[in-house]
N, C-alpha and C positions, 0 to 999 in steps of 0.2 A: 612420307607414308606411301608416295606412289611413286616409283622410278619413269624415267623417260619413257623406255619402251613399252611399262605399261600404259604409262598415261594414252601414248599412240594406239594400242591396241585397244585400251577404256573407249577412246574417242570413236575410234572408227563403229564398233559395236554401238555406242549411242548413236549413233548415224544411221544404223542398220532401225535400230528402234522409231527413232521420228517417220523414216521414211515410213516403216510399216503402220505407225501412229495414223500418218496423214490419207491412208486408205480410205475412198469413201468407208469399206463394209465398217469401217470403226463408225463413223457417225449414225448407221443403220443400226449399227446394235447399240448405241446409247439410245437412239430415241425407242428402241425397241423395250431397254429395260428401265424407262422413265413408262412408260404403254403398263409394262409390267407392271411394275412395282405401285401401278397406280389403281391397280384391279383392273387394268382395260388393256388383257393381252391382245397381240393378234398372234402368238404362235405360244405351246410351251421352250421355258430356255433352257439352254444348259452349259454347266460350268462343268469345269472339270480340277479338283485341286486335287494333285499325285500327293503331295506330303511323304512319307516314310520314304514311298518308291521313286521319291526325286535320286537317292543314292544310286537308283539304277537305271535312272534314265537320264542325269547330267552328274557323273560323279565326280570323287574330287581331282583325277588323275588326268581329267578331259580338262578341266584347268590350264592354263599359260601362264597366266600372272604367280610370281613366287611369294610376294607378301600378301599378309594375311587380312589386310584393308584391303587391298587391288584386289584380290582374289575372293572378296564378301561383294564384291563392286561387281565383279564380270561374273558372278554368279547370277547375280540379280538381274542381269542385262541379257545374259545368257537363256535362263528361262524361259524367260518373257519371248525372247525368240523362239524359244521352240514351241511352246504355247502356240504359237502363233502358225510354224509349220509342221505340227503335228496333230492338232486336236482340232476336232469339225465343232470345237462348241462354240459362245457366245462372247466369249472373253474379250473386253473391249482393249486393245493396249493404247496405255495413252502414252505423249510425250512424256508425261510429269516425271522429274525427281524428287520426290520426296524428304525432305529431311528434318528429321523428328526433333521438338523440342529436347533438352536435355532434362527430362524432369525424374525425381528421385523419391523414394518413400522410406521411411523408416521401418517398415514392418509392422508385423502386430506384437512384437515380443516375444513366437516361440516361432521354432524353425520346426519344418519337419523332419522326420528321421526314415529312414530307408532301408530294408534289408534289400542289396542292388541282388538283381538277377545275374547268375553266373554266367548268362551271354550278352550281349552289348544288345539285342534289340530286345530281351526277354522281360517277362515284367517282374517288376519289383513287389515289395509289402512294406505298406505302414510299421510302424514302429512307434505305438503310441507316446504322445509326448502330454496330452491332458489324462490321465486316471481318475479322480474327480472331479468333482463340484469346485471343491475349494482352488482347483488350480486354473481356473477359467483368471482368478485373480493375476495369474501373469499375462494376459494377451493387454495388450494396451493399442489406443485409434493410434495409427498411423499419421504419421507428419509427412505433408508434401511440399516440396519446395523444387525448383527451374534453375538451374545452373544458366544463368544469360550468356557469360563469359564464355563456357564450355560450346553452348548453340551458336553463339555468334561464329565462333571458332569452324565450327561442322558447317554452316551456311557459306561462307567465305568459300574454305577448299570444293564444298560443290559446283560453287558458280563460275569458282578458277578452271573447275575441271569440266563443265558441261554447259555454266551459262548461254555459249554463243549456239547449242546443240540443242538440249533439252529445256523445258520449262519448272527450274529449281523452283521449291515451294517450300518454303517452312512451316510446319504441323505443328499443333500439338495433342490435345488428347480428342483424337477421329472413332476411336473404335471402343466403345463402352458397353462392358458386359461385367456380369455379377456373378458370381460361383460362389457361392455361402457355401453350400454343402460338400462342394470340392473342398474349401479352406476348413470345414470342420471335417470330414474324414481325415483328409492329410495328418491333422494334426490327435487326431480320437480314432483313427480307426474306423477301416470300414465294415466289422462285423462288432465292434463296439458300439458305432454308430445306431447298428440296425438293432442291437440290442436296449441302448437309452431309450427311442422310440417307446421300446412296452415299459422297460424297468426304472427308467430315470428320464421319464418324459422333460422334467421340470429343468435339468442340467441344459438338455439339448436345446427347448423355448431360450433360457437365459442364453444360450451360444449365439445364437442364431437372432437375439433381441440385440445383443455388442455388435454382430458383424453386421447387422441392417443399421444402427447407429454409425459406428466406424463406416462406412460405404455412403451416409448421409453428409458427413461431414468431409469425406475426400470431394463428394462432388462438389459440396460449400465451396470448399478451398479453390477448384480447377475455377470455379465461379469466380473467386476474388486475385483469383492470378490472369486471371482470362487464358486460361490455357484451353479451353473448349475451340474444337477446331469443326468446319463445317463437314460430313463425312456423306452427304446428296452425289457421290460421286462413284469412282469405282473403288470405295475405302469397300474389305471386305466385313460383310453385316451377319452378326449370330452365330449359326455354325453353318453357312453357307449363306451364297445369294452377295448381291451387291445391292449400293444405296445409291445408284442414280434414281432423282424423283424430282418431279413437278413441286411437290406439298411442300418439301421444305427449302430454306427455312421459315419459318411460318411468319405473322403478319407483323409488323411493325419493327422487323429485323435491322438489324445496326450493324455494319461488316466490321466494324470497329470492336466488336462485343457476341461472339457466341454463347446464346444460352441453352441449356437442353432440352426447351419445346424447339431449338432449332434442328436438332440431330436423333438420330435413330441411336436406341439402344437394343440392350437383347440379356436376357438370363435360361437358366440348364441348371437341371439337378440331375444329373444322368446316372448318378450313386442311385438315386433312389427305382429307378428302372425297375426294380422286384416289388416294389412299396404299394401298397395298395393306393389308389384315389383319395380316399380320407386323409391318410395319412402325409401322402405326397401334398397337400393343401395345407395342412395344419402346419406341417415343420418345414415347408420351403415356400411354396405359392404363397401364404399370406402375409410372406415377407418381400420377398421380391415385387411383388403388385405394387407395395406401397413403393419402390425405389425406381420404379419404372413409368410411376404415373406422370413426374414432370418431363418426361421427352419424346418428343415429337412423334416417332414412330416406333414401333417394337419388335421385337422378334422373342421366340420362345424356346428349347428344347434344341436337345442335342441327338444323342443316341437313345434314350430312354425313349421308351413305347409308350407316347402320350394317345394313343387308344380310346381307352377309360378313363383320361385324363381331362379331354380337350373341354368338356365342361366351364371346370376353372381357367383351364387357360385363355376362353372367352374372355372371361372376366374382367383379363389384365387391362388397366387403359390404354391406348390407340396401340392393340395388339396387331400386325399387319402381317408377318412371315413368321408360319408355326415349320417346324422340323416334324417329318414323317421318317421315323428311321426306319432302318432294315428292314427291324422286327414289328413294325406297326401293320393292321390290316389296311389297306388301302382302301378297299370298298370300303370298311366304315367312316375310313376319315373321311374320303372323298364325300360322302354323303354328310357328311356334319360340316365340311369344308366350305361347300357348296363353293361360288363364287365371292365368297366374303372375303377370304383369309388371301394371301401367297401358301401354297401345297409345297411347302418344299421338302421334296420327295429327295433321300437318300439313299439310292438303290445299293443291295450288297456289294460290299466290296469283293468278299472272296471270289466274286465269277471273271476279276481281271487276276486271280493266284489260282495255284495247283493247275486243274486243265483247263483249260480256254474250250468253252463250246460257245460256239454262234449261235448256233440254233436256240441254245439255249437261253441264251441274253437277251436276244428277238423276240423271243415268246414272252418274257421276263416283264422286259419296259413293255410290248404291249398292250399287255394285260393293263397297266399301269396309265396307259396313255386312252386305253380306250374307258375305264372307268373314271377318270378324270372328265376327259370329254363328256359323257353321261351326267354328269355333273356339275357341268361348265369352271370346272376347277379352275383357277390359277395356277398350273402348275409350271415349276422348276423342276429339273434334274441335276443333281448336283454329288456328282462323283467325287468320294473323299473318303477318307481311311482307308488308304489302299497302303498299306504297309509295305506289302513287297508285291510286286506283278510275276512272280516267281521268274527274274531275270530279262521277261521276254516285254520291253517297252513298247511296242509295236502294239500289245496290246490293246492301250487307249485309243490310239487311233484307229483300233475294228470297234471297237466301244462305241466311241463319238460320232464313228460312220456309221453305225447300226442305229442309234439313237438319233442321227440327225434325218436318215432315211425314214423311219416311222416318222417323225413329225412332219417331215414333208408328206408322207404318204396319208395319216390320218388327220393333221391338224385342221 
C-alpha cells in the first residue's frame, strides 16, 4: 500500500508532527481547553476548521505520494502541519495516530436520491424517496457489526509505519452525534418535510419515533461490542469545539469498558432553521433529549439560529457547548448564555470569500468579544464553513491574527 519512498517521506513528516506535538504551547493549550470546556475559562479560544477551502490551501497537486493510501496519510500529516504554521488559533496537535475501528452498519433500508448540481462544488436536491405514510414501512434499525480481522489488519500497518514515531491508538466510536432530521429530509424532502409539519404532522412524529428507536438501539449495540471510545481529548465535539475535560469519564469508570455517561455527545436540526420554537421542540428536540440524556456531556446546534430556541435546548440533559451560528443575535444569546453554557460562536464565513476587509472582521469579532465579556460568556470562536476563501489562503491567517489580537487585547 505504501512504497519505499513514500514510506521515507510518511516518516520524516511524522517526525515533523511529534516534534511540533512536544511544544510546551501544546500542553498550554490542552490545559487551557480542559479551563474551558469546564466553564472556567481564562481567555476566549479559537479553532479554526477550513473544510471546503482545504482544496485551496493543501490541494491535491501539492501532494508527492502517488498512491492513494500514502497520499490520504501525508495529507493528514500535512494539514496538521500547517494548522500549526499558519493559524494563531488554539489547535492542540497531538502525537496521536489514530486508527479507527472497522465498524459497519447496514443502513436503514432506503438510500437517498440526488438531483447532483451541474458544478462539482454546487448544491444539489432531494429527490424524494418516502411519499407516504405507508412507505416509512421500508426503512428498517440498522445492524452494526466490527470487522476485528479488517482492524487488526489497519493497526498492524500503522505501528509498522509510525510506532517508533507517533503514539498509534485504536478508536472506536469517539465522536457521537444524531441528525434525525438530516436522515428524514434526505430521504422526504426538504420542502416535503416542511410541509408534513402542518399537513401530515402524524407521518413525520412516526419518522422521527423509528429513527429515535433505531439510534437507541445502535448505541445498545456499540454498548455490547464495547466499541465506545473515550473522546476527553482533542476528538472534534458537535459542530465545532473539542473534548478535552476534567469531568470525564465520570465516577466509577472501567478503561476496560466505555460507557456514554463516559463521553460527550451532541445533536442539529439545522433543516429546521426557518421552523418556528414550537415546532423545532415538537418534531426534533423532544426526541433528541431523550438520546442525549445518557452521556456525559452535550452539545447542540449547528447552523440553525437557536435564538428563539435556546429555551429548549436548556432543557437537554448535561447540555454543555450550544452553537451560535452566523445568523444568531449574539447579544441575546450572550445574555441567555451567561456563563453556564460553552458560546460557541460561529462567525460568518463569507468575510474569509469575495473581498477580505480587515477593518471589517475587527469590528465584527469585536462586537462579539465585548458582549460576551458583559456577560461573562464562555466563549469559542470557531471558524468553519468556509467553502472557498476565494483562492487567497493567506486569508486565515489575518483572520486568526485579527481574532487572536482582540483577545489578547480585551480578554
Amino acid at each position: 500500500m505504501v512504497s519505499r519512498k513514500e514510506r521515507r517521506l510518511l516518516r520524516d513528516l511524522a517526525r515533523q508532527v511529534a516534534d511540533v506535538a512536544a511544544l510546551p504551547v501544546m500542553a498550554e493549550r490542552r490545559e487551557l481547553w480542559k479551563r474551558h470546556n469546564s466553564l472556567r475559562p481564562a481567555r476566549p479560544m479559537i479553532l479554526v476548521f477550513p473544510e471546503g477551502s482545504w482544496r485551496e490551501l493543501l490541494p491535491d497537486a501539492s501532494l508527492k505520494c502517488t498512491g492513494k493510501a500514502a497520499r490520504g496519510i501525508e495529507w493528514n500529516l500535512r494539514h496538521r502541519l500547517y494548522t500549526h504554521e499558519h493559524f494563531f488559533d488554539d489547535t492542540v496537535l497531538e502525537k496521536d495516530w489514530v486508527v479507527p475501528k472497522v465498524v459497519t452498519s447496514s443502513g436503514w433500508g432506503l438510500e437517498p436520491k440526488w438531483r447532483q448540481a451541474p458544478t462539482a462544488t454546487g448544491a444539489g436536491a432531494f429527490e424524494p424517496v418516502l411519499h407516504a405514510p405507508a412507505d416509512l414501512k421500508k426503512l428498517r434499525f440498522p445492524e452494526i457489526s466490527v470487522d476485528e480481522k479488517a482492524t487488526a489488519a489497519d493497526l498492524a500497518r500503522a505501528q509498522d509505519l509510525f510506532g517508533d514515531i507517533l503514539d498509534v491508538k485504536l478508536k472506536g466510536v469517539a465522536h457521537v452525534s444524531f441528525h434525525l432530521m438530516s436522515l428524514y429530509t434526505h430521504w422526504r424532502g426538504l420542502n416535503e418535510t416542511m410541509m408534513d409539519m402542518y399537513d401530515n404532522p402524524t407521518m413525520l412524529h412516526d419518522a422521527m419515533a423509528f429513527l429515535e428507536e433505531g439510534h437507541r438501539r445502535i448505541i445498545r449495540r456499540y454498548e455490547e461490542l464495547n466499541l465506545f471510545s473515550l473522546n476527553n481529548d482533542g476528538t472534534y465535539h458537535s459542530s465545532g469545539g473539542v473534548g478535552y475535560t476534567h469531568e470525564l469519564p465520570a465516577a466509577g469508570f472501567d478503561p476496560g469498558r466505555v460507557r456514554p455517561r463516559d463521553v460527550w455527545a451532541s445533536a442539529e436540526a439545522q433543516e429546521l432553521a426557518q421552523v418556528s420554537p414550537a415546532m423545532h421542540a415538537e418534531f426534533s428536540t423532544a426526541y433528541e433529549k431523550r438520546l442525549l440524556a445518557p452521556f456525559g456531556l452535550n452539545g447542540y446546534g449547528c447552523c440553525e439560529d437557536l435564538t428563539l430556541k435556546l429555551g429548549d435546548v436548556f432543557m437537554i440533559p448535561n447540555i454543555r457547548r450550544i452553537s451560535i451560528s452566523p445568523w444568531a443575535n449574539v447579544d441575546k444569546c450572550a445574555a441567555k448564555l451567561g456563563g453556564k453554557y460553552i458560546f460557541s460562536w460561529k462567525p460568518h464565513p463569507a468575510n474569509v470569500a469575495g473581498t477580505f476587509k480587515p477593518d471589517t472582521v475587527r469590528d465584527y469579532i469585536r462586537h462579539t468579544l465585548e458582549v460576551c465579556r458583559a456577560n461573562d460568556c464562555v466563549l469559542e470562536m470557531i471558524l468553519k464553513d468556509t467553502h472557498t476563501c476565494s483562492g487567497h489562503p493567506e486569508r486565515f491567517m489575518q483572520w486568526t491574527k485579527i481574532a487572536r489580537e482582540l483577545v489578547n487585547e480585551l480578554a
